[in-house]
C-alpha positions in Angstrom: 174.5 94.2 83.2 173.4 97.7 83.7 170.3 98.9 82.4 170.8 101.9 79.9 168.3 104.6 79.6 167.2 107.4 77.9 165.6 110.3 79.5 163.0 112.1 77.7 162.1 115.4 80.1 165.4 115.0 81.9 165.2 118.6 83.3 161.5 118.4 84.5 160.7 117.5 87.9 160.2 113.6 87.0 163.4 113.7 84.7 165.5 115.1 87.6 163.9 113.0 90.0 165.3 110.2 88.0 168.7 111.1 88.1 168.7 111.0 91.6 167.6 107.4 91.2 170.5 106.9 88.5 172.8 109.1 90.8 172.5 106.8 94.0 172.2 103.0 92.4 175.5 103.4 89.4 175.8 99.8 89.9 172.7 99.0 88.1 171.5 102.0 86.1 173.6 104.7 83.6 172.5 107.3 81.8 172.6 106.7 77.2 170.2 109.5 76.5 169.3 113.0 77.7 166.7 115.0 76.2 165.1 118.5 77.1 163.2 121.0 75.4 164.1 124.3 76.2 166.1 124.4 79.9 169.9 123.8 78.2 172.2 125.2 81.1 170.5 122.1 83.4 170.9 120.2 80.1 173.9 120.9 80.2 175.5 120.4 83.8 173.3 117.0 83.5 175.3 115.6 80.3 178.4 117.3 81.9 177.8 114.7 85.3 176.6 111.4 83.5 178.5 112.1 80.2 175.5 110.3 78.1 176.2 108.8 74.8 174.2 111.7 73.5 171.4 114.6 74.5 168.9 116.7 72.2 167.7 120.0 72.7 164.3 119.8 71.4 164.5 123.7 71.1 167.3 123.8 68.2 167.6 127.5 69.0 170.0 126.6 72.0 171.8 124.1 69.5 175.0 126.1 69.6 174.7 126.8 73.1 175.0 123.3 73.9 177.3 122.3 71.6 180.0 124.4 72.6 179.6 124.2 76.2 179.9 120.1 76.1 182.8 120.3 72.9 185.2 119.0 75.4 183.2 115.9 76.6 182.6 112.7 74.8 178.8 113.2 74.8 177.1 114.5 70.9 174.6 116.8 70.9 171.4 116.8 68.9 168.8 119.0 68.3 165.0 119.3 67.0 162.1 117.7 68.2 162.3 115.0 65.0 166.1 114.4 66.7 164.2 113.1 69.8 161.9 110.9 68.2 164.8 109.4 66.2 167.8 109.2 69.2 165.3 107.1 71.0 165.3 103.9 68.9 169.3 103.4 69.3 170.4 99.5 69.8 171.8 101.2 72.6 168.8 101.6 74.9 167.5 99.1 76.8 164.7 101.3 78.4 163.2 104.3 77.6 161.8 107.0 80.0 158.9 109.0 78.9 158.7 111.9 80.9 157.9 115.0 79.0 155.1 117.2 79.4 151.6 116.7 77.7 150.9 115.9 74.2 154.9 116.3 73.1 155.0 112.5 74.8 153.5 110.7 72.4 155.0 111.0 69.0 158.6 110.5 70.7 156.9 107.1 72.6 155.4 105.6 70.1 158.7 106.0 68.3 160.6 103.9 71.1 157.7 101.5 71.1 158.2 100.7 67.5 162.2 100.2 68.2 161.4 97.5 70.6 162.3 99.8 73.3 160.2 99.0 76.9 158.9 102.3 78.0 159.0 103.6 82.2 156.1 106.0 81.6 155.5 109.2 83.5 154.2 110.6 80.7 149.7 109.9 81.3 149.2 112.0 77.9 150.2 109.6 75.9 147.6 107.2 76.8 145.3 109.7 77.4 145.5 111.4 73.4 146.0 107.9 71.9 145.7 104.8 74.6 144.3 102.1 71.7 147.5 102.8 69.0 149.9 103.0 71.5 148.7 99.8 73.3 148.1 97.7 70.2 152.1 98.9 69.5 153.2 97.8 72.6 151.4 94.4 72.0 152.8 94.5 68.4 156.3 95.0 69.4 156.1 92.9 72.5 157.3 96.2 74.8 156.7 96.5 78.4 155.0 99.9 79.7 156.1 100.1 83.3 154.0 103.1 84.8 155.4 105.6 86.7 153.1 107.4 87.9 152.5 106.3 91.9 148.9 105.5 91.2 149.6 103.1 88.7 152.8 101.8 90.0 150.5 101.1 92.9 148.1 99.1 90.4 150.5 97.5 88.4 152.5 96.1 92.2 149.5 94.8 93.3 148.5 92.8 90.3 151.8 91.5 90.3 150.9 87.4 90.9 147.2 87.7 90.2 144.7 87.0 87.0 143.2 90.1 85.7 139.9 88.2 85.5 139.8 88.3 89.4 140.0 92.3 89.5 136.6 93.3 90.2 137.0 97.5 90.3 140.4 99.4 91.1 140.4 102.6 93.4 142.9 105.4 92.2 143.7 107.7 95.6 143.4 111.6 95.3 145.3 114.0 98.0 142.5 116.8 96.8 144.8 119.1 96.1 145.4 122.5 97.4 141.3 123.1 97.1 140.1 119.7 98.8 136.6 120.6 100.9 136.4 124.4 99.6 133.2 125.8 98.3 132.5 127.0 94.8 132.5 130.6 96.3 135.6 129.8 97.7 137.4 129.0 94.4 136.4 132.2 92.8 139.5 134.6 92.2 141.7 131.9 93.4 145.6 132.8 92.3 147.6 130.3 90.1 150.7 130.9 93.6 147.2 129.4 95.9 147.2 126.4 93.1 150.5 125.8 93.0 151.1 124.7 96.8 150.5 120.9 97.3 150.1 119.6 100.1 152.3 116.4 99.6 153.7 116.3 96.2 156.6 118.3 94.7 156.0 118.4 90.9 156.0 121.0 87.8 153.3 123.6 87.3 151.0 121.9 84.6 150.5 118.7 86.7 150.2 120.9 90.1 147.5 122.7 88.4 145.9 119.2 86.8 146.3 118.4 90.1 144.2 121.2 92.0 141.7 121.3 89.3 141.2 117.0 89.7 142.0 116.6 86.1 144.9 114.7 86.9 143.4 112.3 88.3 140.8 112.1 85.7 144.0 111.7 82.9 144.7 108.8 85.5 141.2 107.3 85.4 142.1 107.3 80.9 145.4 106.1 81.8 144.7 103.0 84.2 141.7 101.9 81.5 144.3 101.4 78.4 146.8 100.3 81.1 144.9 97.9 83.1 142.0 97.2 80.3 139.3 98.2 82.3 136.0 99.7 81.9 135.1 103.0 82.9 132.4 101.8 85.5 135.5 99.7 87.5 137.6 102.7 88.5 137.0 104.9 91.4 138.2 107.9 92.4 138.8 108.3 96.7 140.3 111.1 98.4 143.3 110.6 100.7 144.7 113.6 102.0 147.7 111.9 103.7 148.9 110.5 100.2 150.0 107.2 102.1 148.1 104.5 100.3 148.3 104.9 96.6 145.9 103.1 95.1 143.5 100.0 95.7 142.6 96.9 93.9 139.3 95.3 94.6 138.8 91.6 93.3 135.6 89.0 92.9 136.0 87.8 96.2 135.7 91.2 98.3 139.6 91.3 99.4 141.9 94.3 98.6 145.2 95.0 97.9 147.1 98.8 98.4 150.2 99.8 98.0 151.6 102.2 100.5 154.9 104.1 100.8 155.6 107.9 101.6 154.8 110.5 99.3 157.9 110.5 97.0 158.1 110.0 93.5 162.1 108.3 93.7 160.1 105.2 94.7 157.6 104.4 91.2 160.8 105.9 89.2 163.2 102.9 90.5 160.6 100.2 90.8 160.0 101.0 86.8 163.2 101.1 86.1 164.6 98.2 87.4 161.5 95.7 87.3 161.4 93.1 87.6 163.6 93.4 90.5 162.6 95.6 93.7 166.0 96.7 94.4 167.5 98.0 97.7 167.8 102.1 98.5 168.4 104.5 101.2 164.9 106.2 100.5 163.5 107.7 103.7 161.0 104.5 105.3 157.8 105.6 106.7 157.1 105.7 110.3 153.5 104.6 111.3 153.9 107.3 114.3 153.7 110.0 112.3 150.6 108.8 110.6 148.1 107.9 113.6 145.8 108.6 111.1 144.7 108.0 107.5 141.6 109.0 105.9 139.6 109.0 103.0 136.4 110.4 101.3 134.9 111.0 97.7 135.4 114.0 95.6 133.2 116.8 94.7 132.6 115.9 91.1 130.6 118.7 90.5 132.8 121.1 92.0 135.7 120.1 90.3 133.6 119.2 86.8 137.3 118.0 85.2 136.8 114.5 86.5 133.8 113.9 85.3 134.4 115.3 82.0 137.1 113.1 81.9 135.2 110.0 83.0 132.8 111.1 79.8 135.7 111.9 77.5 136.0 107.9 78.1 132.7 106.5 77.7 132.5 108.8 74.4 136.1 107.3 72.7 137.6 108.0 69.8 139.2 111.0 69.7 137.3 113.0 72.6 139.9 111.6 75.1 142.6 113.7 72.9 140.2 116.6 72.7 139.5 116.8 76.5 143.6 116.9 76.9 144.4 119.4 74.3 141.8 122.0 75.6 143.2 121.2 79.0 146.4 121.9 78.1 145.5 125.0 76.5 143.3 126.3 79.8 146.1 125.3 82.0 148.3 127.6 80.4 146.1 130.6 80.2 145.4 130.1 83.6 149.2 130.4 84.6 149.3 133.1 82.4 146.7 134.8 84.2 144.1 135.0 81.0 141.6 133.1 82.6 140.6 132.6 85.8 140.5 128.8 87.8 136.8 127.9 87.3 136.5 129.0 83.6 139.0 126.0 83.2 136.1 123.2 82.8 134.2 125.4 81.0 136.4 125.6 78.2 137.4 122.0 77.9 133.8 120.9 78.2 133.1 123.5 74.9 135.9 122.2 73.2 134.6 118.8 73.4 131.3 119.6 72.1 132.6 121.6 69.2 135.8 119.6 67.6 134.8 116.8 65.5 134.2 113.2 66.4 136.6 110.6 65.2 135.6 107.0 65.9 138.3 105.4 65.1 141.7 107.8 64.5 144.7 107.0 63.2 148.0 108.8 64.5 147.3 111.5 61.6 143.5 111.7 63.1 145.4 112.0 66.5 147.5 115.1 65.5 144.5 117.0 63.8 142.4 116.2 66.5 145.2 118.1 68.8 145.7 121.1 66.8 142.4 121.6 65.9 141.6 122.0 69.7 144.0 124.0 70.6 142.9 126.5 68.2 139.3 126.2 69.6 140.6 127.1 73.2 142.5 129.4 72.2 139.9 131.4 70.9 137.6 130.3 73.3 140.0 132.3 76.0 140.4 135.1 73.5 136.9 135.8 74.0 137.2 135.6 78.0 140.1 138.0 77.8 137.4 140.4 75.5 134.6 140.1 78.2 
């Protein structure tokens, strides 16, 4: 039987990604849903090459756009962002792929949660904004949550066989980023072009920049504790440049597991979305000759303050996790917009957690508040950069 999923993000870089996957193994996988938010020509060509069941356009601007273009194919169009929360809980389904950006992940996943649906999530945010309701779902509904995201793929493969009560710490691997050993005088005036070039990973701006600025991996450090029920105090954050070993688990008795693999994203994407089985591909195999070498260090937390804000976004709770990722959200963009400058970005989340108000225990309603609410902090918050 083949697996039949929806795509949430299909035109991002995991949503493409995936369709590779989907493109080279049509024996096992095929495309029911396809969702995007604004990019409806890729949309488009996408639904036009796996003829889905259906897609949404979350922006309903582009509605007639791509309505007309697939009127000739047997695939129905949707649009709205309510239209992608509902298209995701068809009996049709079998697994759902969460892989939009930011906080637009959750409403849509906790949606497919409560239909049963098991969810291949890329999406960290999710976790991140509201880790114990979408958890306690998941539990509820008796859903898998397959991570995507190489780290915790990593994690999640080498706990395969073991008790969690053994796991004494896990170590989440960081490449550093574009900005891995600069000074703080080197990071003033940096350019969002500078920012954008990884060293290993292709992937879309917001997560490039979460990336440079190490609040990616502090998103993962949220993530991995809701995923893996773990304290704050058992997950570590190492640098490895060569992005070969993805992440570590450390049990009672000393010994270590890591999962390795090249750099590519093609490999998490099918491991999630065929699990339980590790299926055969053609994916490049790595070659120990071209890595003589691999290396690892700790990173600057107080350089790159984003980690440890998120490490104390954790240890506070409640809603401050949600906070912390709204105001990042907000200072990523108005650093890609050019409003604020590269360092001012911690600044501004670390204000906006100080000055939104603390929920100890929110509801989904609490959630979205809490969201909004910060984002209109930040936003003025980087109003009154701009003024300076």
């Amino acid at each position: 039987m083949k697996k039949r999923l929806a795509i949430l993000g299909s035109t991002g870089s995991i949503g493409t990604q995936a369709l590779e996957v989907v493109r080279n193994h049509p024996e096992i996988l095929e495309i029911e849903v396809l969702s995007a938010m604004n990019n409806a020509q890729l949309l488009i060509k996408q639904a036009i090459e796996f003829r889905p069941n259906a897609v949404v356009i979350g922006n309903d601007s582009h509605y007639k756009a791509v309505a007309d273009a697939l009127s000739n194919y047997p695939v129905k169009v949707f649009a709205g962002e309510a239209a992608i929360e509902q298209i995701v809980t068809m009996e049709s389904i079998d697994i759902v792929l969460s892989a939009l950006v930011g906080y637009a992940g959750l409403r849509p996943t906790l949606a497919a949660i409560r239909a049963g649906k098991n969810i291949a999530l890329a999406n960290k945010e999710t976790l991140v904004v509201a880790g114990d309701l979408v958890m306690g779902e998941a539990l509820k509904n008796k859903c898998f949550i397959l991570p995507v995201d190489s780290e915790h793929s990593a994690i999640f493969q080498c706990l395969t066989g073991e008790h969690h009560s053994t796991v004494e710490k896990i170590y989440l691997t960081a490449s550093g980023g574009p900005f891995r050993g600069k000074r703080r005088d080197q990071l003033h005036g940096v350019t969002k072009e500078e920012a954008l070039k990884h060293p290993n990973w292709k992937m879309g701006n917001k997560i490039t920049i979460d990336s440079a600025s190490l609040m990616n991996k502090g998103l993962e450090v949220i993530e991995a504790s809701w995923l893996f029920n773990l304290k704050p105090d058992q997950i570590d954050v190492i640098l490895h440049p060569q992005s070969v070993i993805h992440s570590i688990v450390q049990f009672v008795d000393g010994s270590m597991k890591a999962q390795m693999g090249l750099p590519d994203m093609k490999l998490p994407i099918l491991y999630a979305l065929t699990f339980p089985t590790r299926t055969k591909s053609k994916l490049t195999r790595f070659d120990f000759a071209k890595y003589p070498e691999l290396t690892f260090g700790l990173p600057d937390k107080e350089l790159f303050r984003n980690l440890s804000l998120a490490y104390d976004a954790l240890r506070r709770g409640g809603n401050v996790p949600c906070i912390l990722n709204a105001a990042n959200e907000a200072a990523v963009h108005a650093f890609l917009d050019d409003k604020i400058s590269f360092l001012k970005m911690p600044e501004i989340i670390e204000t906006c957690m100080d000055k939104v108000g603390f929920i100890r225990k929110p509801g989904l309603d609490d959630y979205i508040a809490t969201h909004h609410e910060t984002i209109a902090v930040a936003h003025e918050l980087i109003r009154g950069q701009k003024h300076k």
